[in-house]
N, C-alpha and C positions, 0 to 999 in steps of 0.2 A: 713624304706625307702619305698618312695611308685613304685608300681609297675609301669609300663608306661602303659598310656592307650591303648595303640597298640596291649598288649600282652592279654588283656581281651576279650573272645569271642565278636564277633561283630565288634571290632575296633569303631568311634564317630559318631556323629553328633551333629549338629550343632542346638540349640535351638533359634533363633535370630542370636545374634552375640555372643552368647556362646554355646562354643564346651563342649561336654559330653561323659562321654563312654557309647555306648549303654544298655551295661550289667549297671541295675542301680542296688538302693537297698530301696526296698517299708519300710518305717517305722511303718507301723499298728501293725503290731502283736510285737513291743517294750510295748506297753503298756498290761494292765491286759485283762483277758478273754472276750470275744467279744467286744475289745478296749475299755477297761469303767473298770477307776481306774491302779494304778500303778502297773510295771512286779513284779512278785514273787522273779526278783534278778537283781535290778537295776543296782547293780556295772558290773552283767553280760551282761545287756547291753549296757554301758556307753561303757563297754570292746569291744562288738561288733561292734558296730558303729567306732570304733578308728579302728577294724579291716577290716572293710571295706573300710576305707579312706587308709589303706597302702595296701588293694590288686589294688587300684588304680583305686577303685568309684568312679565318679564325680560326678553323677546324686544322689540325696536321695529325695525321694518324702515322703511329710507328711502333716498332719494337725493339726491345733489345736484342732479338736477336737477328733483327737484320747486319750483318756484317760478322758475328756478333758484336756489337755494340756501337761497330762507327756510326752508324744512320746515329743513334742518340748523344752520344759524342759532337756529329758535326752541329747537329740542333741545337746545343748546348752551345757550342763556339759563338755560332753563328747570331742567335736570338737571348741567350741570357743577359740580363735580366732579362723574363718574357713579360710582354707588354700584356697590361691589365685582362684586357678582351681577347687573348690569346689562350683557345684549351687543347691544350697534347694528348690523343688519345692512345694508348699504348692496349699490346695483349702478351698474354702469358699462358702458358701450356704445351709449351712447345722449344728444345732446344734445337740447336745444330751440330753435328758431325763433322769429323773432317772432309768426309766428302760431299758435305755441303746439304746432309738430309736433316728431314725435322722428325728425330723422334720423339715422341711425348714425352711429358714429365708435368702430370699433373696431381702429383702426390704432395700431402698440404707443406713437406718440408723444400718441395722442390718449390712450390707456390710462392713460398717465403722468400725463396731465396732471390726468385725473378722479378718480385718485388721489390725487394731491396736496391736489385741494381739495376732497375728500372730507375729508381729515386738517385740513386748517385749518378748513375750515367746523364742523365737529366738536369741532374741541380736541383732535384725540389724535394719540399717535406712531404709532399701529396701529392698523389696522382689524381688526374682531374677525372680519367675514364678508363676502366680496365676492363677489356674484354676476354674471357675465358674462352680460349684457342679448343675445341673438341677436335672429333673424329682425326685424322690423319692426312699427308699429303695426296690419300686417293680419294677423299673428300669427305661427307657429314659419316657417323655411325652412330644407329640406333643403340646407347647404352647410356646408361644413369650418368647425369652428373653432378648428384648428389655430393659425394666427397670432397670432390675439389669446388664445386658452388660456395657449397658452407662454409669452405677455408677462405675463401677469398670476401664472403662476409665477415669472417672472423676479422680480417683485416681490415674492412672496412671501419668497422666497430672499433677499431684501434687508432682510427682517423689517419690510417696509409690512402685511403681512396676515398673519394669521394661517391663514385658513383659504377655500377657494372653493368655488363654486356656481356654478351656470347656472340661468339665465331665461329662457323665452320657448322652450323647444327640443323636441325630439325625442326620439325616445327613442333614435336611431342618436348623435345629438347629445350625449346623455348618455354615453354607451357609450363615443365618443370619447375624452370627458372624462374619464373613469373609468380611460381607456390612457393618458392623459397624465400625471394625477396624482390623487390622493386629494380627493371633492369631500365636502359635510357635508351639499348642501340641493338640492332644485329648485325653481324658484319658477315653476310652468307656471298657466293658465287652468285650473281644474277646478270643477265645482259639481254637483248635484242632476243639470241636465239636461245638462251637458256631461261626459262621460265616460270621455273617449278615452284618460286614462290610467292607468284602473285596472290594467291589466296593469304598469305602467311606477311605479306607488305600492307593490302588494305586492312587485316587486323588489328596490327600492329599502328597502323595510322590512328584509326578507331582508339586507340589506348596510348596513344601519344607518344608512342615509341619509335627512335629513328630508325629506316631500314640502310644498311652501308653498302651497298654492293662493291666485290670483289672482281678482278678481270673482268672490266666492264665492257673491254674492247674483243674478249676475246669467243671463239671458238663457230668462228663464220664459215659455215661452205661457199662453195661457188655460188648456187642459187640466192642466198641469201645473199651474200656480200651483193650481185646483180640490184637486190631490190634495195640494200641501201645506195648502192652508185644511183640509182633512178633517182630517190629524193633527194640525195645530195646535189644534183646536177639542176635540178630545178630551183636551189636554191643558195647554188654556186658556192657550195661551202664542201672540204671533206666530207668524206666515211665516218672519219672520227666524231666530226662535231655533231653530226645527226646520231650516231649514237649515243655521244651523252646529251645530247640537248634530249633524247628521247627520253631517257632516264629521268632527265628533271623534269618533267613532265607526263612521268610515269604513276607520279604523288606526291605530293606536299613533304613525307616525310623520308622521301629519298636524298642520299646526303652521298654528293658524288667525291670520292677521294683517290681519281685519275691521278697515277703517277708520272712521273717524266725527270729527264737528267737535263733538262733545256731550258733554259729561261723562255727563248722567243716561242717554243713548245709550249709553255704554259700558258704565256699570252695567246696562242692562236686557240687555245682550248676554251679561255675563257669567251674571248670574241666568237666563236664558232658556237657555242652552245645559249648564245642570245636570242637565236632560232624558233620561232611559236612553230609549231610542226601545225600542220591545217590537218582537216578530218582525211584529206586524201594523203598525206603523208603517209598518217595513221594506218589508212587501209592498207595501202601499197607495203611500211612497213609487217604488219602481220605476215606475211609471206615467210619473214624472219622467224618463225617459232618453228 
């Protein structure tokens, strides 16, 4: 039985015109080590993924080219038919190498084609959210993206997607997007000590747009990682949880999609981010920036 999305930290929101629980579940680390090639216990994550649709997931973000393709392979195994209130958000812009790099490919024929097998690797005739992957594995780059935007509208208009996003961008980069056509999500790098776009979160709030953060655990120094031990201790929970419990309390329209290869991993993430952080949390966190 699935849980009700009410009782999952965060309670929804609404991507378009479909509603989500905030608390999602990132699909990257399903596949083999630095996502390239299939998990060490596939059944064990066929099993996960089933375990996150009855703690009462709605949100699963993935790619095809995570593995390339297993992450949406196991999804497929695991949850096909996908249950009515279930939306798979996938991105596109970006292939893999043999040794395991993403160089771009966001030329409208390559657009096409990671579209395509976004939809077979998946099982479906529409993609419910397609986020257009920019800048590089060294992160955003100020440059148009004009060409590959308008293909991936092309495609909408052909009723392959339902709805878009951008990844990996700017906030001029958003902006663009936003002249172009109607987006639902960003999916940029944000965390505790990375913070560059708070300005670019409450706008987006403002305009109903979800913000996705990316490695939301990561890039702590000493002094920082100290100031979240402080709060966490006070409130006898992880590091982890007070980081994303921050996060979902960072804005209404922050949509956490915390990955993991662990069932009981997922369970402590949800229970750990139940967390009201108090004003002195708050302060003591800032330290973190």
């Amino acid at each position: 039985m699935s849980t009700p999305p009410s009782s999952l930290p965060g309670g929804s929101w609404t991507l378009g015109d479909q509603p989500v629980t905030r608390f999602g579940y990132g699909a990257m680390q399903l596949a083999g080590p630095w996502a390239m090639g299939p998990p060490a216990d596939p059944d064990g994550a066929r099993a996960l993924l089933r375990d996150a649709v009855g703690l009462g997931i709605t949100h699963i973000d993935t790619s095809d080219a995570y593995g390339p393709r297993f992450t949406n392979r196991l999804i497929r195994e695991a949850l096909h038919p996908y249950a009515a209130s279930l939306r798979i958000v996938t991105k596109v812009g970006a292939n893999r190498d043999a040794q395991g790099g993403w160089p771009t490919a966001r030329q409208p024929d390559q657009l096409r084609r990671q579209i395509d097998d976004n939809l077979e690797s998946l099982g479906l005739d529409v993609l419910d959210v397609v986020n257009l992957r920019l800048g590089d594995a060294e992160g955003p780059r100020e440059e148009s993206l004009a060409e590959p935007f308008e293909a991936l509208v092309e495609l909408q208009g052909q009723g392959l997607i339902r709805h878009l996003g951008v990844s990996n961008a700017t906030a001029a980069q958003v902006a663009q997007a936003q002249a172009i056509a109607p987006i639902v999500c960003v999916q940029n790098m944000y965390n505790l000590a990375h913070r560059h776009d708070d300005e670019l979160i409450d706008r987006l709030a403002d305009n109903g747009v979800a913000y996705v953060p990316f490695f939301p655990l990561g890039g702590f120094n000493p002094l920082q990682s100290e100031a979240l031990r402080k709060v966490a201790s006070r409130h006898n929970t992880t590091t982890i949880a007070i980081a994303l419990a921050w996060l979902l309390q960072r804005s209404p329209n922050v949509l956490l999609i915390a990955g993991t290869s662990s069932a009981a991993h997922l369970r402590e993430n949800i229970a750990g981010t139940r967390i009201s952080l108090t004003d002195q949390d708050l302060a003591d966190l800032a330290a973190c920036t």
